[in-house]
C-alpha positions as CSV (number, residue, x, y, z in Angstrom):
1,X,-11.6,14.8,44.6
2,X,-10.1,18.0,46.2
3,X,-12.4,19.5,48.5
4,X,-11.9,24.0,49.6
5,X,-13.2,25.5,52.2
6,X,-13.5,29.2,51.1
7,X,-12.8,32.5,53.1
8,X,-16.1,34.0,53.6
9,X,-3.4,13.9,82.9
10,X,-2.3,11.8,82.6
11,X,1.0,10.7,82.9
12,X,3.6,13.6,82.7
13,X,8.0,13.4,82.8
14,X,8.2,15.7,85.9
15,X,6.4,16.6,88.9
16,X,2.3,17.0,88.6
17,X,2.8,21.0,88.1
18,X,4.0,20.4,84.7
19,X,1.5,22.3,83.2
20,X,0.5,25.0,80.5
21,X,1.2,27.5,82.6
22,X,4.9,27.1,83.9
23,X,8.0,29.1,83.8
24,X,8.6,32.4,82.3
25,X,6.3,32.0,78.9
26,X,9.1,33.6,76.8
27,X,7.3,32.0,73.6
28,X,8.5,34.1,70.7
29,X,6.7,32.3,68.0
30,X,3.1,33.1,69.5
31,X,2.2,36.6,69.8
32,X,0.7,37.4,72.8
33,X,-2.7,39.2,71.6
34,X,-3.6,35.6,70.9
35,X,-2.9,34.3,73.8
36,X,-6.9,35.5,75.5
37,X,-7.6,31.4,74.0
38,X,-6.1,29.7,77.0
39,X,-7.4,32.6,79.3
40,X,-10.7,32.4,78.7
41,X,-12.6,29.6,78.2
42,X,-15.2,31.3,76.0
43,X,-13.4,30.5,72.8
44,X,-12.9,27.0,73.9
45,X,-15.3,24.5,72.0
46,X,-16.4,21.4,73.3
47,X,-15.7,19.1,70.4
48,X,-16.6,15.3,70.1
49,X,-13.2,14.5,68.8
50,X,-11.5,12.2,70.9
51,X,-11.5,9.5,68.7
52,X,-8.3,7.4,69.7
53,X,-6.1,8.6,66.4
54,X,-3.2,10.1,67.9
55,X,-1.4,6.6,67.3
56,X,2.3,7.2,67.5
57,X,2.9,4.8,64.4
58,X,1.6,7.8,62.6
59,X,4.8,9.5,63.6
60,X,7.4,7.6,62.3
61,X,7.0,7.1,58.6
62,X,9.5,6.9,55.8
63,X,7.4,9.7,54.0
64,X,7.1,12.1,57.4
65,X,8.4,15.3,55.9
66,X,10.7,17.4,58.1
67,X,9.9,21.1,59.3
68,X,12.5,23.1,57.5
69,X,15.1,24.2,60.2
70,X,12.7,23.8,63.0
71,X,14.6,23.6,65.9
72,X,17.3,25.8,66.8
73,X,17.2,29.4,68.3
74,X,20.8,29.9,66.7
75,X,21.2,31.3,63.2
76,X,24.4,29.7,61.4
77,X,26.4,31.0,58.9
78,X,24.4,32.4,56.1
79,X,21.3,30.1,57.3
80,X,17.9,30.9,58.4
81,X,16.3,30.6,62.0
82,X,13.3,28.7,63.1
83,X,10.1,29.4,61.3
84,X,7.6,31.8,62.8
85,X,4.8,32.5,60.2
86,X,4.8,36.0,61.4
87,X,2.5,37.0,58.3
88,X,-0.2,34.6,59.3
89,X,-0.1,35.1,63.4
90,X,-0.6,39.1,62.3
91,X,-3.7,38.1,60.7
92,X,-6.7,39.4,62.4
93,X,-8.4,36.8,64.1
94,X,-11.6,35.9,61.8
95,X,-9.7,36.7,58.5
96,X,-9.7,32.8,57.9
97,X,-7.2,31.5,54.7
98,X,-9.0,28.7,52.4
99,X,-7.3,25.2,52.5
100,X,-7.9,22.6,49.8
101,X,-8.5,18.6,51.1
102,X,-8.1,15.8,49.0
103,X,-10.0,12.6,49.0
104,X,-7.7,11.3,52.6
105,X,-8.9,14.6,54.2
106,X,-4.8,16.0,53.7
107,X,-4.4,19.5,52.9
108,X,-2.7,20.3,49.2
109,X,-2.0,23.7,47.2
110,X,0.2,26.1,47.5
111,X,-0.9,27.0,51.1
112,X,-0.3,23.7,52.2
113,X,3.5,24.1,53.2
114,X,2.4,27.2,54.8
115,X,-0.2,25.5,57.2
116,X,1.5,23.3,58.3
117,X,4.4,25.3,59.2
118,X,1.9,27.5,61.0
119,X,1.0,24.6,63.1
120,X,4.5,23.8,64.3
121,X,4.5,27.2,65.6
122,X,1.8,26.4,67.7
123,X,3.1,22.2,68.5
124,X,6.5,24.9,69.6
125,X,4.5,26.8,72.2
126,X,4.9,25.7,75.8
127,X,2.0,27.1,77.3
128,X,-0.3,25.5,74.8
129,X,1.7,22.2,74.2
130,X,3.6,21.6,77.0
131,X,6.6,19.2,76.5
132,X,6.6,17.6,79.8
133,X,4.3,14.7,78.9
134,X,6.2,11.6,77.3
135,X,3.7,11.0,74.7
136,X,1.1,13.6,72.6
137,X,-1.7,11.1,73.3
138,X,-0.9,12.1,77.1
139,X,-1.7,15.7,76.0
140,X,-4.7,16.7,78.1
141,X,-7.9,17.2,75.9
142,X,-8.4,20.6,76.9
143,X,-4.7,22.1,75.9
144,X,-5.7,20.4,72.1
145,X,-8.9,22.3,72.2
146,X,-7.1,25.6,72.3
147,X,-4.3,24.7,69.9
148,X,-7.2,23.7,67.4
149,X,-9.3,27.0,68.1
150,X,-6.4,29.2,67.7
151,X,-5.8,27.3,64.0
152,X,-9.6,28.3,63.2
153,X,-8.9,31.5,64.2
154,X,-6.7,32.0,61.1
155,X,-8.2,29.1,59.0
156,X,-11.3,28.3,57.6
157,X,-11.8,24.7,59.1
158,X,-14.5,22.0,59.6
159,X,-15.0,19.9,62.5
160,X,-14.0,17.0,59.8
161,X,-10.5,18.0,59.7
162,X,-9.7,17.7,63.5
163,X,-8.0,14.4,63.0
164,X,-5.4,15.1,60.5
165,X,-4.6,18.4,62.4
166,X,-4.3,16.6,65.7
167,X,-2.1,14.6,64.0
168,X,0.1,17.2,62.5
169,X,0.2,18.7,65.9
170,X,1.3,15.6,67.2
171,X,4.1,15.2,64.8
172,X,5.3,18.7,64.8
173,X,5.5,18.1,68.6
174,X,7.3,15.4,68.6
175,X,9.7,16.1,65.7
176,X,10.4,19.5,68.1
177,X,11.1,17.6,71.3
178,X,13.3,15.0,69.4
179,X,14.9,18.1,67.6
180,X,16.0,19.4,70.8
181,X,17.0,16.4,72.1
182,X,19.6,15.9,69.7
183,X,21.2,19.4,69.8
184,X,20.2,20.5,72.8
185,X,21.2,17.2,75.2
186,X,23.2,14.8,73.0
187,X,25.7,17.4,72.5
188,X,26.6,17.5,76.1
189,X,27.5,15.3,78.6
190,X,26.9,16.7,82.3
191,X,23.9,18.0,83.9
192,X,24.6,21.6,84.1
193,X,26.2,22.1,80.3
194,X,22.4,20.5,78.9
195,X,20.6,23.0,81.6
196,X,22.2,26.1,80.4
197,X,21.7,24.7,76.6
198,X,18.1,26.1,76.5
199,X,16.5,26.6,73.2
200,X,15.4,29.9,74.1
201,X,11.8,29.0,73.0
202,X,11.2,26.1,75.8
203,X,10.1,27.1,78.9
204,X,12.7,26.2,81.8
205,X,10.8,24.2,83.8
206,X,10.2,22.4,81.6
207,X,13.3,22.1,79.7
208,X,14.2,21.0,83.2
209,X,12.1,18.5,83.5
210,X,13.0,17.3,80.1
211,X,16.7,16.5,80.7
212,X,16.0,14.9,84.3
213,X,13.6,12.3,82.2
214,X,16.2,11.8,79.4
215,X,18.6,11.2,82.0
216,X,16.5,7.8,83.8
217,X,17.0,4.9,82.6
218,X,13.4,5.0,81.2
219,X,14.3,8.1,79.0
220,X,17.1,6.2,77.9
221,X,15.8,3.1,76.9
222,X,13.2,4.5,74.8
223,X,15.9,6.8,73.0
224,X,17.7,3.6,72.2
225,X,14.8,2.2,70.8
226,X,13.5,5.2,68.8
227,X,16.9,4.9,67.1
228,X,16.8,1.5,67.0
229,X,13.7,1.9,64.3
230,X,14.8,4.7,62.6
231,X,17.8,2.9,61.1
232,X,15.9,0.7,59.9
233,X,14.3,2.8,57.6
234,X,16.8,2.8,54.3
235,X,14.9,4.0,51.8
236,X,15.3,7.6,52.6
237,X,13.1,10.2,50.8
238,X,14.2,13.1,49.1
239,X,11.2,15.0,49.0
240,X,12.3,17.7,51.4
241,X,9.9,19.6,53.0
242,X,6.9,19.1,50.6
243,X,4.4,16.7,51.7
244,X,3.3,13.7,50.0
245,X,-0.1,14.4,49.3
246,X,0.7,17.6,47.8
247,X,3.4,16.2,45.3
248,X,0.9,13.5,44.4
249,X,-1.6,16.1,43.5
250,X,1.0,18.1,41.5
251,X,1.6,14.7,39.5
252,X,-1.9,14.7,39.4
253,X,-2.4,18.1,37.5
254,X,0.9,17.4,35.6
255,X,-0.6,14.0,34.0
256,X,-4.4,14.0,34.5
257,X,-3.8,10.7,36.5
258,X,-3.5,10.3,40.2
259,X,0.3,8.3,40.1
260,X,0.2,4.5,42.3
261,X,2.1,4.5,45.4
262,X,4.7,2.9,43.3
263,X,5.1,5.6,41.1
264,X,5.3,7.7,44.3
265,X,7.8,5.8,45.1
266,X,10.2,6.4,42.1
267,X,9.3,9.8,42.2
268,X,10.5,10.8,45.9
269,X,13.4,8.4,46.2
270,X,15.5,9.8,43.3
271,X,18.0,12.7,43.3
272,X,17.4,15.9,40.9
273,X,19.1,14.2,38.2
274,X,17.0,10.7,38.3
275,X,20.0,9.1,40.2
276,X,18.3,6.9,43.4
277,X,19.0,8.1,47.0
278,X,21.1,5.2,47.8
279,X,21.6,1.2,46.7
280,X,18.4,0.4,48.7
281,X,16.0,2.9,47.0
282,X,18.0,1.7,43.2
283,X,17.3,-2.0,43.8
284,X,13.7,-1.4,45.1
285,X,12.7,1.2,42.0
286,X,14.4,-1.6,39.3
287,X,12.0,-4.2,41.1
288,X,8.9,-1.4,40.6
289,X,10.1,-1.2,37.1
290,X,10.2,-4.9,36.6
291,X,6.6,-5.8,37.7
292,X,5.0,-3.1,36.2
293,X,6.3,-4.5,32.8
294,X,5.7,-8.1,34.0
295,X,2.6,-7.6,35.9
296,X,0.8,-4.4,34.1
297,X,-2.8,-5.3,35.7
298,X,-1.2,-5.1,39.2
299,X,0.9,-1.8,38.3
300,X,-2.1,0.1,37.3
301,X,-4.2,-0.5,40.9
302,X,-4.3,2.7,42.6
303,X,-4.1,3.6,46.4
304,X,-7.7,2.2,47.7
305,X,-7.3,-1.0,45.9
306,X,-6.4,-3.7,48.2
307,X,-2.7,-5.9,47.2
308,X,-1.5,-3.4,44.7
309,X,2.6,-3.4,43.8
310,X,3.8,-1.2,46.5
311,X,2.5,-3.8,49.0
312,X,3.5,-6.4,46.8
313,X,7.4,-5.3,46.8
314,X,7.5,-3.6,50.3
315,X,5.0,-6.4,52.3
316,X,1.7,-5.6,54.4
317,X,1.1,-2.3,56.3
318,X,1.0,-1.9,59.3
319,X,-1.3,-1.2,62.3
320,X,-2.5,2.4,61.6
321,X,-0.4,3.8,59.2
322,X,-0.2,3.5,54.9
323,X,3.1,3.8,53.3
324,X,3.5,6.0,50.4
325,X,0.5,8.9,51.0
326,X,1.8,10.5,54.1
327,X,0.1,11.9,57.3
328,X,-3.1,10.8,57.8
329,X,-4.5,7.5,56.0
330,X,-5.1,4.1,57.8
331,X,-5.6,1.0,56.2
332,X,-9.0,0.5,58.3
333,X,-10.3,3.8,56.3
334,X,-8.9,2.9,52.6
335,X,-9.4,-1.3,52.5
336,X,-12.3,-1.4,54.4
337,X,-15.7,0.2,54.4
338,X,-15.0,1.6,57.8
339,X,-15.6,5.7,57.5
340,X,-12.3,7.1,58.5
341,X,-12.6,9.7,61.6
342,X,-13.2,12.8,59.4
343,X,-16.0,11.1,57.7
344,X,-17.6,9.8,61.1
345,X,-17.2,13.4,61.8
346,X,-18.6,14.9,58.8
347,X,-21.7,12.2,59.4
348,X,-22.1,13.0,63.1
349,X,-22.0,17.1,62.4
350,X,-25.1,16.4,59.4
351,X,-26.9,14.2,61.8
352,X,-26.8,16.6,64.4
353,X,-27.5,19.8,61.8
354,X,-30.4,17.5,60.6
355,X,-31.8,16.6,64.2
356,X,-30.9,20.8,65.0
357,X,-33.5,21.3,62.0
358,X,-35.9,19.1,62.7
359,X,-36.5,20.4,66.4
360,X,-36.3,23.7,65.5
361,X,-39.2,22.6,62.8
362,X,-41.3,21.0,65.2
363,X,-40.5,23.4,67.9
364,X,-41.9,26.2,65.8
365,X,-45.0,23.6,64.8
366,X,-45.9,23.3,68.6
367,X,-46.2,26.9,69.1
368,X,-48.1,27.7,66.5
369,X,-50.8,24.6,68.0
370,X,-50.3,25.8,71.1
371,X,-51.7,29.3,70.0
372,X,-54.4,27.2,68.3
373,X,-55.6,25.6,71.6
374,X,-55.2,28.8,73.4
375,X,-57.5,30.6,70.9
376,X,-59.6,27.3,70.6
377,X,-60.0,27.9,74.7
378,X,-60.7,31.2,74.6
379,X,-63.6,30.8,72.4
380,X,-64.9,28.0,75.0
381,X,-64.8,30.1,77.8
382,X,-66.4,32.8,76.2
383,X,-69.2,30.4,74.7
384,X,-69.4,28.7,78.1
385,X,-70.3,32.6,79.8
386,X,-72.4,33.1,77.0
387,X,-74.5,29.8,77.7
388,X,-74.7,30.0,81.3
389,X,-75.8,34.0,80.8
390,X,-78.4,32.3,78.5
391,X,-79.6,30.0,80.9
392,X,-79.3,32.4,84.2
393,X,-81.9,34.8,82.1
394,X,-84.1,31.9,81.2
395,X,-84.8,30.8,84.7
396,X,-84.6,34.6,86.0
397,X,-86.0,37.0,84.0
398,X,-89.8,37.0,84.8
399,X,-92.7,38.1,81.5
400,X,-93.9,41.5,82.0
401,X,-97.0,40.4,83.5
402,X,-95.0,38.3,86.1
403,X,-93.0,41.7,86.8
404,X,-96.5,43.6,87.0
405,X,-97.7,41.0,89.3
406,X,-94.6,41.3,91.0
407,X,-94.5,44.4,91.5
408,X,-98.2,44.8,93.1
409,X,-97.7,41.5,95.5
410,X,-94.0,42.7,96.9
411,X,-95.5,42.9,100.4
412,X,-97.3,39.7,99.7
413,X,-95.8,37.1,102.4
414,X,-97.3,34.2,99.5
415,X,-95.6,35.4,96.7
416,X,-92.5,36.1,98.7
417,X,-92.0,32.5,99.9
418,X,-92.9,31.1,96.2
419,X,-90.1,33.7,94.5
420,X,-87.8,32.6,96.9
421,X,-88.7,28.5,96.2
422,X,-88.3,29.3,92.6
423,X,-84.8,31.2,92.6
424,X,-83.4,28.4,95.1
425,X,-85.0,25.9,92.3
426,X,-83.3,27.9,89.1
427,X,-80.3,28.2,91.2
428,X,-79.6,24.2,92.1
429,X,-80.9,23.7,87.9
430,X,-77.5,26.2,87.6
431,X,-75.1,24.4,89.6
432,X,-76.1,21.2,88.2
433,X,-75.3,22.2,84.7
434,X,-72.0,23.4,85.6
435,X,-71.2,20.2,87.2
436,X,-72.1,18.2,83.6
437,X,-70.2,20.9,81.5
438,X,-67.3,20.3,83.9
439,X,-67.2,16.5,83.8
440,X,-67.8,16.9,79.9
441,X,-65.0,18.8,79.7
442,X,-62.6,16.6,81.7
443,X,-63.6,13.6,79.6
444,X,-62.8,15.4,76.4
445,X,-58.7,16.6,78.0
446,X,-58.3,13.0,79.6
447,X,-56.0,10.7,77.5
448,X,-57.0,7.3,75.9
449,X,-55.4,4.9,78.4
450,X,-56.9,1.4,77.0
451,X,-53.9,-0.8,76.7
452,X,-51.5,1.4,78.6
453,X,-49.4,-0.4,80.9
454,X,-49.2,0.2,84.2
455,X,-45.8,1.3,85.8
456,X,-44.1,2.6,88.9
457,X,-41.7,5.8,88.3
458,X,-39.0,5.5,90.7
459,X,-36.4,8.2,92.4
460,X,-33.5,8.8,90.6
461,X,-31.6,9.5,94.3
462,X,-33.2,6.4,95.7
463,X,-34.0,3.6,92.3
464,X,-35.7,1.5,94.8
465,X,-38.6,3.8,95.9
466,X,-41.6,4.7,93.6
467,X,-42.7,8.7,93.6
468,X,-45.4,8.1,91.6
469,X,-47.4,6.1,89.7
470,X,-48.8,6.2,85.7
471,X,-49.3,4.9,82.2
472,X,-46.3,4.0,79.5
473,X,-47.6,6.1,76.9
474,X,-44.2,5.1,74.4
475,X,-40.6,4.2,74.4
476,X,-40.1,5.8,70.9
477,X,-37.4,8.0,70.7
478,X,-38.7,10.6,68.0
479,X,-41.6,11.5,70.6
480,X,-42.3,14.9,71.4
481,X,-42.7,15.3,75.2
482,X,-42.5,19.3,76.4
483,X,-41.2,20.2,72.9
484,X,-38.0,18.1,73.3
485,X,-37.7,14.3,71.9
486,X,-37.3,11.5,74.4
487,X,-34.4,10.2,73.1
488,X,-33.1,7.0,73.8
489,X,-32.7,6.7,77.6
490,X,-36.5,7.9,78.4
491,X,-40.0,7.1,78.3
492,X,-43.3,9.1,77.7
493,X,-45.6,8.1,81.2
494,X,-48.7,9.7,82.3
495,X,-48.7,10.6,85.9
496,X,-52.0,9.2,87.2
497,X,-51.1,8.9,91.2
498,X,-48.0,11.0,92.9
499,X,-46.8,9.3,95.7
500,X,-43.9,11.4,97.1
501,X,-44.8,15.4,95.5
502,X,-41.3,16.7,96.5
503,X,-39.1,14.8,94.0
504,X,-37.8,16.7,91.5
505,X,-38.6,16.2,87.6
506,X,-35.2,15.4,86.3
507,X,-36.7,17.2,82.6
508,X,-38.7,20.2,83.5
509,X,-41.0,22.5,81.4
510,X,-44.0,24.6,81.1
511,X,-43.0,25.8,85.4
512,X,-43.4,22.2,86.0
513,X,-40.4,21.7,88.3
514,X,-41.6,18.8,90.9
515,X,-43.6,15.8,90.5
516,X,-46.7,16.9,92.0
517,X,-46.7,19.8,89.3
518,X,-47.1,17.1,86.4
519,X,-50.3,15.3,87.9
520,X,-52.4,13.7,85.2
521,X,-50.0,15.0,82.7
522,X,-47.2,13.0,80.5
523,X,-43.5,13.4,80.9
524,X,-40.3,11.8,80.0
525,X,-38.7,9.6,82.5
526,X,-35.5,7.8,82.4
527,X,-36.7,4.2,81.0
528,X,-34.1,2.4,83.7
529,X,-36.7,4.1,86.5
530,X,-39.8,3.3,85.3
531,X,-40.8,-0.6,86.6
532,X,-44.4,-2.3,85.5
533,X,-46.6,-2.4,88.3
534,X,-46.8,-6.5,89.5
535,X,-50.2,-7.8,89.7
C-alpha cells in the first residue's frame, strides 16, 4: 500500500586532502544560499542510519534507470544540457513537496521522476559528494548527513526513507563519475587532452585526481571488469528514464492488480509497437508466455512470494539485490521475515518516541510527588515547632499562684536554686525528646535493606579500586533513579559507606556531583563496576 507524507575516511583515489572542500567550488547545479548546510553544523542531524546498505550490487541492475542527459556540460545540436531542477533548489527551505512510498519504501507519482532528478543534482556536487573516493560506501558519514538534510530541506521526509535515498545518492553518484569517465577520459588518449576535458561542474582537483587513478593499473582493472559485467546484461530495458516502481504502480492503477515481475518483464523489454528489444528479450518473453499458460498457479505469485516465474526463467537472485522492482528491495527483506532497514527504522523511531513519552510521563509524575513530599515536610516541620512550643510551655510556664509566689520570693536564695534545678530538669526532658523525634525520623527515611546484597562500587578511572561501598537495590532497566531509567548497563546501589569522597558520580543530579554528595542515598552505577562484597 502507497504510503504520502503530506506538506504541512576512508580510503580515497588521491592524496588525503581530497575533501569537500577542494578546488574552486564552481558547482552550478547547487545554489549557494544552500550551501550554510556544510557550514554549519547546526542543521546537521545525528542519524542512526548507518546500516551497511550502500552495497554496490544495488548499482548495477538490468532495471537501473538512467538520469536523462546527466552528464555533459555541452549542449548538442537541438538537445538539452544537464538537469538542474532550478524550480525546486528556488524553493524556500521548509516549503517541503509530498512524496508517495509504496509497500518497498520507493517513491512513485508524478513527482517521482522529479526527486530523483533533484537528487542527482546534489550526487553532482563536489563539495557535498566529492568524487575522489573509489567507492560511495567510502563516502564519509558526515558529507551523507548534509546531502540528506539538504533533501529534507525541500522534501517532506522520514527517518525511514534514509536507505533508499542513500541509495539513489549512491547511484546517481556513480552513474555521474562513470558518465564522465566515458566522455570525459575515454575520449582521449594523453594526460593533458583528459586534464583540459573538465566537465565544468567537477571540481579540478579532483577531476585531477580522478584521471591520475583511472590511469593505474588499479583504475584500469576495475574499468575492465565493470565492462566486463555490463555486457553481460542482454536483456536491455526500454523503460527510459521512468523508474520501475513507478510503472508498476501505473499498471497498478491501469488494472486494479499489482502486475508479477514477469509481467514487468514483458512490459519494459518491448519497443512502442510490442516488438522485443532484441532476440534475447523475444526468446525470454515467449518462455514467460509459455509457463504462464502451462503453469498458471506459478504465473499468478506475486513479488513477496518465494520461487515465482521470473526466478523460475531468469534463476536465483542475488546477494542484495531483486530483479524486476528496481532500487531498493533485497531478497532478505521480501523472502524472509527480516524487517528491511526502513522498517528497523520506522521501529527504532516509535520505540524511541514511545520511551520519549514515557519519560516525559513519569518525569512530570516525579515532580508532582516531589511537591507532595515537600508539602508533606513542610507540614512536619511546622507540626514538629508546634509540639516542641507545646512542650517548652508545659514545663515552663508556671500557674498564677507559682508566678505570685514567684514574684514575692525573687530575692529568696531557696527558691532561686530550686527554679534553676527545675529549668535545667525541663531543659534535659527537651533535648531528650528531640533526640527520639530525630531517630524516629531517620528510621522512617532509611530504606528496607533485608536481603540487599552487599557490593563494592569501583572507579571508573581505576576498575580495581572500590570508592565506596552499598546495597544492590535492582538491575532492572525500567527503574527510576534521579528521574532517568537505568537502562541496561547500570544498577540502582545505595551508598551506605564512601571510601574515596572525591570520585566523581559518572550520573549526576539533584547538585549531587561527587560520591560523598550521594551518602546514604541510591544511584545508578555502571553494573561492570559494582563487585559483591566476599565474605
Amino acid at each position: 500500500m502507497a504510503r504520502t507524507r503530506f506538506h504541512p575516511g576512508r580510503s580515497t583515489i588521491g592524496p588525503s586532502n581530497a575533501t569537500n572542500t577542494l578546488g574552486d567550488p564552481i558547482q552550478e547545479d547547487i545554489p549557494s544560499n544552500n550551501h550554510s548546510l556544510r557550514q554549519s553544523g547546526g542543521h546537521i542531524q545525528e542519524n542512526p542510519f548507518d546500516l551497511g546498505i550502500d552495497d554496490d550490487n544495488q548499482f548495477s541492475s538490468d532495471d537501473d534507470q538512467p538520469e536523462e542527459n546527466m552528464d555533459s556540460s555541452k549542449k548538442s545540436r537541438n538537445g538539452r544540457g544537464p538537469t538542474r531542477m532550478h524550480k525546486i533548489w528556488a524553493r524556500r527551505d521548509g516549503e517541503q513537496l509530498a512524496l508517495t512510498f509504496n509497500e518497498f519504501d520507493q517513491p512513485i507519482g508524478d513527482d517521482a521522476a522529479k526527486f530523483t532528478n533533484f537528487l542527482g543534482t546534489i550526487a553532482r556536487s563536489g563539495n557535498d559528494a566529492p568524487l575522489t573516493y573509489r567507492d560511495w560506501r567510502h563516502m564519509p558519514l558526515d558529507n551523507k548527513k548534509i546531502m540528506w538534510n539538504i533533501v529534507k530541506l525541500k522534501y517532506n521526509l522520514g527517518d525511514d526513507n534514509w536507505p533508499w535515498v542513500m541509495k539513489a545518492l549512491g547511484k546517481k553518484w556513480k552513474d555521474f563519475k562513470s558518465g564522465l569517465k566515458k566522455k570525459h577520459y575515454d575520449a582521449h588518449n594523453t594526460y593533458e587532452d583528459r586534464l583540459a576535458d573538465r566537465d565544468s561542474r567537477v571540481l579540478p582537483e579532483q577531476w585531477k585526481q580522478l584521471i591520475e587513478y583511472w590511469d593505474t593499473e588499479e583504475g584500469q582493472t576495475r574499468s575492465l571488469r565493470s565492462k566486463s559485467n555490463r555486457s553481460k546484461q542482454i536483456t536491455t530495458h526500454t523503460a527510459g528514464s521512468r523508474s520501475f516502481a513507478r510503472i508498476r504502480e501505473e499498471k497498478r492503477k491501469e488494472k486494479g492488480v499489482v502486475p508479477t515481475r514477469a509481467e514487468l518483464f514483458k512490459i519494459t523489454h518491448v519497443h512502442k509497437n510490442g516488438d522485443p528489444m532484441n532476440e534475447e528479450c523475444a526468446n525470454k518473453i515467449r518462455e514467460i508466455d509459455m509457463k504462464t499458460k502451462n503453469q498458471p498457479d506459478t504465473a499468478k505469485k506475486g513479488a513477496k512470494e518465494v520461487n515465482d516465474l521470473f526466478s523460475e526463467i531468469f534463476g536465483k537472485e542475488k546477494h542484495g539485490r531483486v530483479r524486476g522492482l528496481g532500487l531498493g528491495p533485497a531478497p532478505t527483506h521480501i523472502w524472509t521475515d527480516a524487517p528491511s532497514p526502513a522498517a528497523c527504522i520506522r521501529m527504532a523511531t516509535e520505540a524511541r518516541k514511545k520511551a520519549e513519552e514515557e519519560t516525559k510521563e513519569m518525569k512530570e509524575r516525579m515532580m508532582v510527588m516531589e511537591t507532595q513530599l515537600a508539602e508533606m515536610k513542610a507540614m512536619m516541620t511546622a507540626m514538629l515547632q508546634h509540639k516542641s512550643t507545646d512542650f517548652h510551655q508545659s514545663n515552663y510556664t508556671p500557674n498564677p499562684m507559682d508566678g505570685q509566689q514567684n514574684i514575692v520570693d525573687a530575692n529568696n536564695p531557696k527558691d532561686a536554686l530550686e527554679r534553676e534545678a527545675r529549668s535545667s530538669s525541663s531543659s534535659h526532658e527537651f533535648q531528650s525528646y528531640q533526640v527520639h523525634q530525630a531517630k524516629k525520623k531517620r528510621v522512617q527515611h532509611e530504606p528496607e535493606t533485608e536481603g540487599a546484597q552487599e557490593v563494592l562500587l569501583m572507579s571508573i578511572g581505576q576498575p580495581h579500586r572500590p570508592v565506596a561501598r552499598g546495597l544492590l537495590f535492582s538491575k532492572d532497566p525500567s527503574t527510576i533513579v534521579g528521574g532517568d531509567r537505568l537502562g541496561q548497563q547500570y544498577w540502582e546501589v545505595y551508598i551506605e559507606v564512601v571510601m574515596i569522597p572525591t570520585e566523581s558520580l559518572i550520573r549526576s543530579y539533584h547538585g549531587m556531583t561527587k560520591i560523598r554528595d550521594a551518602a546514604r542515598k541510591s544511584i545508578a552505577w555502571p553494573s561492570y563496576l559494582v563487585k559483591p562484597v566476599k565474605r
